[in-house]
VOGU-3710 file (C-alpha; in Angstrom, 3 decimals, decimal comma):
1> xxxxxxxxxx> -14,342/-1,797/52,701  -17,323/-1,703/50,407  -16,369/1,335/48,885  -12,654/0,567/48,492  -13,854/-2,443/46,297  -16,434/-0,616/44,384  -13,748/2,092/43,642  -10,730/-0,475/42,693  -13,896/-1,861/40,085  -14,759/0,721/38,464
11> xxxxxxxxxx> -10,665/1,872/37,921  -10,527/-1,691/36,280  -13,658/-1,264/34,226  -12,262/2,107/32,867  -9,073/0,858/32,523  -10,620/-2,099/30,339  -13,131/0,071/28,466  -9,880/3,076/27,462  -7,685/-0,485/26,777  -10,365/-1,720/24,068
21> xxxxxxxxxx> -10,815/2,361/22,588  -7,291/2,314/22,082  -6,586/-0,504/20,427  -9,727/-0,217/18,429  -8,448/3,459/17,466  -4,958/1,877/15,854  -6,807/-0,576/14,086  -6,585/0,019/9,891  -10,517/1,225/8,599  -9,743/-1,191/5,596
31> xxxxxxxxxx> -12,441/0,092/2,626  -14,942/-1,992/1,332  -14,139/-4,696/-0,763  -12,510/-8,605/-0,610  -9,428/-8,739/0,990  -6,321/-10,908/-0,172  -2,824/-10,798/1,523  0,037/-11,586/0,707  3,192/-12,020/2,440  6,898/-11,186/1,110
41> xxxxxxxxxx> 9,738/-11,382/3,379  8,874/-8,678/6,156  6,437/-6,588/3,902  2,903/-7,369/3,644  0,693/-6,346/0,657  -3,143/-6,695/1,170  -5,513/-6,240/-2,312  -8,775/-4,489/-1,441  -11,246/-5,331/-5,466  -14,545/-3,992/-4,708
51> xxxxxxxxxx> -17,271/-5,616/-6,197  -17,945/-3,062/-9,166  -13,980/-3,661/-9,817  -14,213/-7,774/-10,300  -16,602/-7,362/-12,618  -15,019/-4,564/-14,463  -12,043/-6,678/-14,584  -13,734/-9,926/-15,289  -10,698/-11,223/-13,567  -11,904/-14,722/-11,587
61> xxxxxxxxxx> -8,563/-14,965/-9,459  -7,224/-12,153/-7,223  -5,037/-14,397/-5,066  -2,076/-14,388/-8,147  -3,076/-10,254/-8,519  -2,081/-9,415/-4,981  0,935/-11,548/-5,207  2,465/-9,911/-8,005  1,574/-6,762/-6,099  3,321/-7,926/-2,967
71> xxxxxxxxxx> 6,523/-8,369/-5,653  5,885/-4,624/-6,175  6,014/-3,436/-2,817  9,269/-5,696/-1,990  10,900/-4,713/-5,218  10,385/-1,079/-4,156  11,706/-1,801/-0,942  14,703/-2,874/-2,137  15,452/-0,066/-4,667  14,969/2,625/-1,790
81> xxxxxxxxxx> 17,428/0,804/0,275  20,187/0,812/-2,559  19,291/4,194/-3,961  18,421/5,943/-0,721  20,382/3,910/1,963  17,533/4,261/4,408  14,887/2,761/6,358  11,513/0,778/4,613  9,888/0,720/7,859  6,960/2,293/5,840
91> xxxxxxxxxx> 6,848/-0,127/3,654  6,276/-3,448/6,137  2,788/-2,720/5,330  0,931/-1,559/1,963  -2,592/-2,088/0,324  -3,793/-2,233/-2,983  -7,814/-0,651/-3,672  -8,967/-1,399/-7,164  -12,236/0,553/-8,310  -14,042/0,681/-11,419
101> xxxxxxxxxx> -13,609/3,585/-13,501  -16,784/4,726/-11,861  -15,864/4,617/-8,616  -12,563/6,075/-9,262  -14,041/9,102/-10,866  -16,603/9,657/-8,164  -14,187/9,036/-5,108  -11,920/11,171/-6,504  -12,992/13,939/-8,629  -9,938/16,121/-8,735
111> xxxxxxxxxx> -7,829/13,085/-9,880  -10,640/11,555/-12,828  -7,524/12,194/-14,967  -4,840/10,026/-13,466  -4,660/6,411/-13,443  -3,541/5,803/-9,278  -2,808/8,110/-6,570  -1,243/7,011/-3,482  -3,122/7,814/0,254  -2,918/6,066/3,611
121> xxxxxxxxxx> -5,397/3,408/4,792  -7,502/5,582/7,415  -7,324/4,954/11,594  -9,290/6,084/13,866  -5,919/7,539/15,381  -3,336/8,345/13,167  -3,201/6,837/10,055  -2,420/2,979/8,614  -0,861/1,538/5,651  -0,003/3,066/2,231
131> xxxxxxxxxx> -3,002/2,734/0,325  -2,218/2,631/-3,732  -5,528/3,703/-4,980  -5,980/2,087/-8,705  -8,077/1,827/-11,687  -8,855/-1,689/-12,029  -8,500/-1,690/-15,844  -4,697/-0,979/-15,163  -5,041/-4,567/-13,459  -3,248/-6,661/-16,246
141> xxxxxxxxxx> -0,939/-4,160/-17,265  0,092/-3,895/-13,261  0,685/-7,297/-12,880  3,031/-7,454/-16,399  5,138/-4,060/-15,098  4,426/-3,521/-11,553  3,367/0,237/-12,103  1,845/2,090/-10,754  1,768/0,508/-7,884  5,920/0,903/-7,933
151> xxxxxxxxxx> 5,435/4,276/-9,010  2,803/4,941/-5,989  4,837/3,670/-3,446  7,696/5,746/-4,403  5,500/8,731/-3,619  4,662/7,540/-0,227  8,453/6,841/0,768  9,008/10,838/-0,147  9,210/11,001/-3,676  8,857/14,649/-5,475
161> xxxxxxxxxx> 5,367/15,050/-6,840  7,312/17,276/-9,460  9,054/14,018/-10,316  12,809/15,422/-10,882  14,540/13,899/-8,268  17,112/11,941/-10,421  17,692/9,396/-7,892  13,564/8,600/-7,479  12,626/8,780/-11,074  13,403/6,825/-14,376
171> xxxxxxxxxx> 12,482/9,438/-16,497  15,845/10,324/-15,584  17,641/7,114/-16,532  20,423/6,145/-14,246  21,768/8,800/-11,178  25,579/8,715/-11,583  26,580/5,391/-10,536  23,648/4,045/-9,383  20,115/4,121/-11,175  16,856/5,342/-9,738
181> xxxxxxxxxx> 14,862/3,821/-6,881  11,639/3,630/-9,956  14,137/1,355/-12,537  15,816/-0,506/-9,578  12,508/-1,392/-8,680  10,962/-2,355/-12,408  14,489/-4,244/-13,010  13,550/-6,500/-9,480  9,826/-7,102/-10,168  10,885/-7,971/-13,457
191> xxxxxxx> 13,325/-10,399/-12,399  12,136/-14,007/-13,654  14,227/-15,655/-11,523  13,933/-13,986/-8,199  12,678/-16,023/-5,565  9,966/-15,169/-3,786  10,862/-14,466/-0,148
//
């Protein structure tokens, strides 16, 4: 009897201890840096500003930042379901990292010449959330336009690197009847009057 109870204990210890490893595996590995969510409908935006990108910015306020970033990511949504038709599944959830320039340059030394690049927000298993990747000067100029961030997510939802996808881009202007999934976007997050959801 003794050794039917220590052998039903240790199955539930092991069972506990590969519970806890797996959900610790599918949790985001959200970089360094304050965290500020915001919530738009069913897609949530977090901003990740490290510390050398506040004071790059001198921006006091991040709260307002991530929600005109959170317009972003719902604005996108919504052009890749009119353009494309399909699914935004991988867009319920999206983050934001500002870095200084220096940080930028040093994390990513094959891309010191572009502005953003879009990654995924690492897991232990698998991988999380888009992760938009920005310079923090592009802060202000974000907030007023919504790229790159639009631009980013695009990428992440399959857009052509090569950028000549008529239907992605806006380089292109409008696709036939319908315009791109990059100026459906701008045109939403530009929208004065939309409501937030």
């Amino acid at each position: 009897m003794t050794g039917l109870i220590i052998t039903i204990s240790a199955s539930l210890a092991l069972i506990f201890m590969f519970g806890v490893l797996f959900a610790i595996g599918f949790r985001p590995q959200w970089p360094d840096g304050a965290r500020f969510v915001e919530k738009r409908g069913p897609y949530t935006l977090t901003l990740i500003v490290t510390d050398d990108a506040r004071r790059e910015t001198k921006e006091t306020a991040f709260a307002p930042v991530a929600a005109m970033y959170g317009k972003a990511l719902w604005a996108t949504a919504q052009g890749w379901h009119i353009q494309k038709g399909g699914s935004t599944d991988d867009l319920s959830e999206a983050a934001v990292l500002l870095l200084s320039d220096a940080e930028y340059e040093s994390r990513e030394p094959t891309l010191k010449d572009s502005n953003a690049h879009q990654t995924w927000v690492p897991k232990r298993i698998g991988h999380g959330p888009i992760l938009v990747v920005m310079r923090a000067s592009l802060t202000t100029h974000a907030v007023h336009t919504g790229e790159p961030v639009i631009h980013e997510l695009i990428h992440a939802l399959g857009g052509s690197r090569d950028h000549k996808d008529i239907t992605m881009w806006s380089e292109f202007g409008s696709a036939g009847p319908k315009v791109s999934v990059q100026e459906y976007a701008r045109v939403r997050y530009n929208n004065k009057k939309e409501e937030k959801r």
